[in-house]
N, C-alpha and C positions, 0 to 999 in steps of 0.2 A: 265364277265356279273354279274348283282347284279340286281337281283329279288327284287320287290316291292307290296307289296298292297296300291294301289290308292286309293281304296275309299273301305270299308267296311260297314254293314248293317246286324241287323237282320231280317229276312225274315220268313213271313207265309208260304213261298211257299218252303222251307230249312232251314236247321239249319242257313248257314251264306253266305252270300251273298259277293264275293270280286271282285274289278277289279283289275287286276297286269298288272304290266309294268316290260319289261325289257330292263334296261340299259346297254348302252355300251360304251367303252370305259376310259383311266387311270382316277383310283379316280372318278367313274361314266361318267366322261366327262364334265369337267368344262364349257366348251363351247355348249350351246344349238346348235347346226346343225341341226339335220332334226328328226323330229317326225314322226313315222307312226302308223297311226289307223286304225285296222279293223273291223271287225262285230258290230254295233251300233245299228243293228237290228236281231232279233233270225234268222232272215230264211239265214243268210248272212256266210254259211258252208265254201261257195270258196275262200272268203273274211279272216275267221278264218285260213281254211288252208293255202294258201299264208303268212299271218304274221308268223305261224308254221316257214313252210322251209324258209322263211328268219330267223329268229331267230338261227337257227340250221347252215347257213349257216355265221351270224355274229357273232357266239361263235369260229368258227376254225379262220375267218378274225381274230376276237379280241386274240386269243391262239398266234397266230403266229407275233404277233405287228402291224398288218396293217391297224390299226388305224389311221390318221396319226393328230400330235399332242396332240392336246387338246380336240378334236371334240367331242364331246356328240351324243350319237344319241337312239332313244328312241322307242321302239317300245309294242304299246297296242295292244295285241292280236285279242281280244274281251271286247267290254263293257256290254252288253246286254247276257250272259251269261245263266241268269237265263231263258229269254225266250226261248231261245235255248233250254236249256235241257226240256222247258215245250212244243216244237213246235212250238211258238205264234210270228209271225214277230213284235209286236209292244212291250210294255213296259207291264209285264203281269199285273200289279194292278188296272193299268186305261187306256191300248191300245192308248198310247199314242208316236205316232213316237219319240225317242230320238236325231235325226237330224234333228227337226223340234224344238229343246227346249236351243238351245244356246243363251246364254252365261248359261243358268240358276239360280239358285237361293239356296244358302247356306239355306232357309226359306221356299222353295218351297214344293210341294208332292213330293215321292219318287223318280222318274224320277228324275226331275230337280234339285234334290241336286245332282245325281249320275254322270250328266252333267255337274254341277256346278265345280264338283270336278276335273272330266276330265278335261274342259273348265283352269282350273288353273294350272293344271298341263302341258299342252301343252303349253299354248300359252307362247311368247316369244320366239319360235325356232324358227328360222330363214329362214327353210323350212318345211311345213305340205303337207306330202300326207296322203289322206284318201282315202279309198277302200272301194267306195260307190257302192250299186246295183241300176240297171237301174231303172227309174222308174217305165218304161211302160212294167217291165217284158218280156219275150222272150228272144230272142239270140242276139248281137250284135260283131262288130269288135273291140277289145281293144283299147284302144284311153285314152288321158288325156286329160279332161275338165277344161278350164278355165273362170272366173268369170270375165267380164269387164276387162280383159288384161291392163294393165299398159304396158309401155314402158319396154321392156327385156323379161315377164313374157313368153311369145310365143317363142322364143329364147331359154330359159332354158327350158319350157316344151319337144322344140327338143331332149335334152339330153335325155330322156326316149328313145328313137331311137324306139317310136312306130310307127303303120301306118299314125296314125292321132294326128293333135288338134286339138278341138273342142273349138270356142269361142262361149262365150254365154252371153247374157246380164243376170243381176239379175232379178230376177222377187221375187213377197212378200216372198214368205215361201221361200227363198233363203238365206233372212236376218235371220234367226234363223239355220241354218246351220254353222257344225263348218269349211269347207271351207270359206264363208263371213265372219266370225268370226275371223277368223285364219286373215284373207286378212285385213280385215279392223284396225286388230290389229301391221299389220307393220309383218306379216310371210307372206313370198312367196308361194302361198297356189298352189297345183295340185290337181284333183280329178282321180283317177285312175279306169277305169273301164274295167272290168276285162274279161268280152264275158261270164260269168258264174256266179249264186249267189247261187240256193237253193241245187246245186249236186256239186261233186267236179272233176274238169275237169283239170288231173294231166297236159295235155299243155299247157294249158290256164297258169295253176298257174306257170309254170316255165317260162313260156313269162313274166308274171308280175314281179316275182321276180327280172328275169335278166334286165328290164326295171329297178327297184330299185336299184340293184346294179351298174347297169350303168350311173345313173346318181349320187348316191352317189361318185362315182369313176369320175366321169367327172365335179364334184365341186370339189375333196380334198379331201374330209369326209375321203376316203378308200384307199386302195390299192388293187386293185381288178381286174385279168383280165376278160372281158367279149368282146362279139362280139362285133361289134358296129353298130349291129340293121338297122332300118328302117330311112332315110332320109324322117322326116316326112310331111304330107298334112296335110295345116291348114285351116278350115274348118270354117265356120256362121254356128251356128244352123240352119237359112233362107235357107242355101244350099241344106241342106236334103229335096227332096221329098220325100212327104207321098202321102201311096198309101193305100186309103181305103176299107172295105168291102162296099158288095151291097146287102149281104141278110146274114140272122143267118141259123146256120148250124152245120156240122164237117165241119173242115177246113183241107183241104189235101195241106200238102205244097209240093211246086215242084222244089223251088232252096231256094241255102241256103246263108247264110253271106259270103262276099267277092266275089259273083260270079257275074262274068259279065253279066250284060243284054242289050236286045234291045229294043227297044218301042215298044209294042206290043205281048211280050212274056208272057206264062201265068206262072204266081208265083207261085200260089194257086188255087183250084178249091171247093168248097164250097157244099158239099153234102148234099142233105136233109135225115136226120138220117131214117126214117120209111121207104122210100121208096128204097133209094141207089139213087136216082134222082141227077146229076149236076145239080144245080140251078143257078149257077153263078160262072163265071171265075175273077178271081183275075189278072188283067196283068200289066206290064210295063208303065208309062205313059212317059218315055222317056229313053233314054241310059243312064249306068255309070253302076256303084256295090251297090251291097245289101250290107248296112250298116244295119240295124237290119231289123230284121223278128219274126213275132209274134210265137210263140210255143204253143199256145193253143191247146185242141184238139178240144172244140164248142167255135165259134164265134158268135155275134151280128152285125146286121146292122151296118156300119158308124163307125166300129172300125178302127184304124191303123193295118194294117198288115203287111207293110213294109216300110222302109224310104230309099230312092235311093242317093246317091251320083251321081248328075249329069256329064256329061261326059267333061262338060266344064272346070270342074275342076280337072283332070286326068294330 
């Protein structure tokens, strides 16, 4: 393994500011193969830890030769660092999302060269997974998201042998992502998400792991025994039903991610805080499994609190 600082910086907010990569494989890995990036954003703990135990896990691979060939493979721990150790999910100078700022800008503010740098550093491999958090927060089922699917891309995503793929069309702030970026620069891009982001969820992160190693291992990259997972459901974002709130509240939930339901089952029940009063029942609007579930403790009218994988697709 051969530790790197990526991009360096002096900081008001610390003496010095780095992001490190750590490379694998002979003479670093002449062959770009697959990059992994995690935490982009401070709040993104489960994300940092996953890259961790992969890291630990690709130093015995690499100890023992099971590398195989030339392959490169590169894994950024954390970029957003600095917000992390201050608590701040976005970029601390100017709260400015760093997955919203690709390709960036070598001239830019502080972000955007720190992206900039990143952004040069990855692209060119061959395969990018990133270990992005959800966006709408709460709990969900692990799954890799894919961006406009090309021909194959849905195919290799199966190699993760997770539950699901998730296809999804681009939408604007998708194009300043370093998934799109990665994609539209000729890398087989996945986005990995993980059922976890702001606490560390030691199952979750080894499902993810062994998803990573099983698909490095199921291109070549490795030598690696793992199980071989989930024969997975691939999925339209259109597929998911959402199931919304109908009054603000505490939100008492009553089932959780992956559990079967029936139309008509109550999810959530929606408490008025002063009183102890149910105000409103949160239910089923048809059969399949809870793909994500909100985790809030108050809710607002007209929120998402649940998305259904419908049962026609089971």
């Amino acid at each position: 393994m051969e530790e790197k600082i990526l991009y360096s910086m002096e900081s008001p907010f610390q003496q010095e500011f780095n992001v490190k990569g750590y490379y694998f494989g002979k003479n670093g890995g002449k062959k770009r193969s697959a990059c992994i990036v995690g935490a982009l954003r401070g709040t993104e703990y489960q994300q940092l830890y996953i890259c961790s135990k992969l890291i630990d896990i690709l130093k015995k691979i690499e100890k023992k030769g099971d590398i195989v060939g030339e392959n490169g493979i590169l894994v950024i721990p954390a970029v957003n660092r600095i917000s992390m150790d201050y608590g701040k999910r976005f970029w601390i100078s100017d709260d400015k999302d760093l997955n919203r700022l690709f390709p960036g800008s070598p001239n830019g503010e502080s972000g955007s060269r720190v992206v900039h740098a990143i952004w040069e550093t990855t692209k060119g491999y061959q395969y990018g997974i990133h270990l992005p958090s959800f966006y709408l927060g709460g709990t969900f089922i692990p799954h890799i998201r894919l961006l406009d699917p090309e021909h194959g891309s849905t195919s290799l995503a199966n190699l993760f042998g997770l539950p699901y793929v998730i296809e999804a069309k681009t939408r604007p702030f998708d194009r300043t992502t370093l998934h799109y970026n990665w994609q539209k620069n000729g890398t087989e891009a996945f986005s990995l998400y993980t059922g976890a982001t702001g606490q560390i969820d030691d199952e979750l992160a080894v499902q993810a792991v062994s998803s990573i190693l099983r698909f490095l291992t199921r291109m070549g990259i490795i030598r690696y025994y793992s199980h071989s997972g989930y024969i997975a459901s691939v999925l339209k974002e259109e597929d998911l039903e959402p199931v919304m709130t109908r009054a603000a509240g505490l939100f008492i939930r009553k089932a959780e991610c992956g559990q079967e339901v029936s139309r008509g089952d109550v999810l959530a029940r929606i408490m008025e805080a002063d009183s102890g009063e149910i105000i409103s029942e949160v239910t089923a609007p048809t059969d399949g499994i809870l793909f994500y579930a909100q985790t809030k403790p108050v809710v607002y009218s007209d929120l998402l609190a649940f998305q259904i994988i419908k049962r026609i697709h089971l």
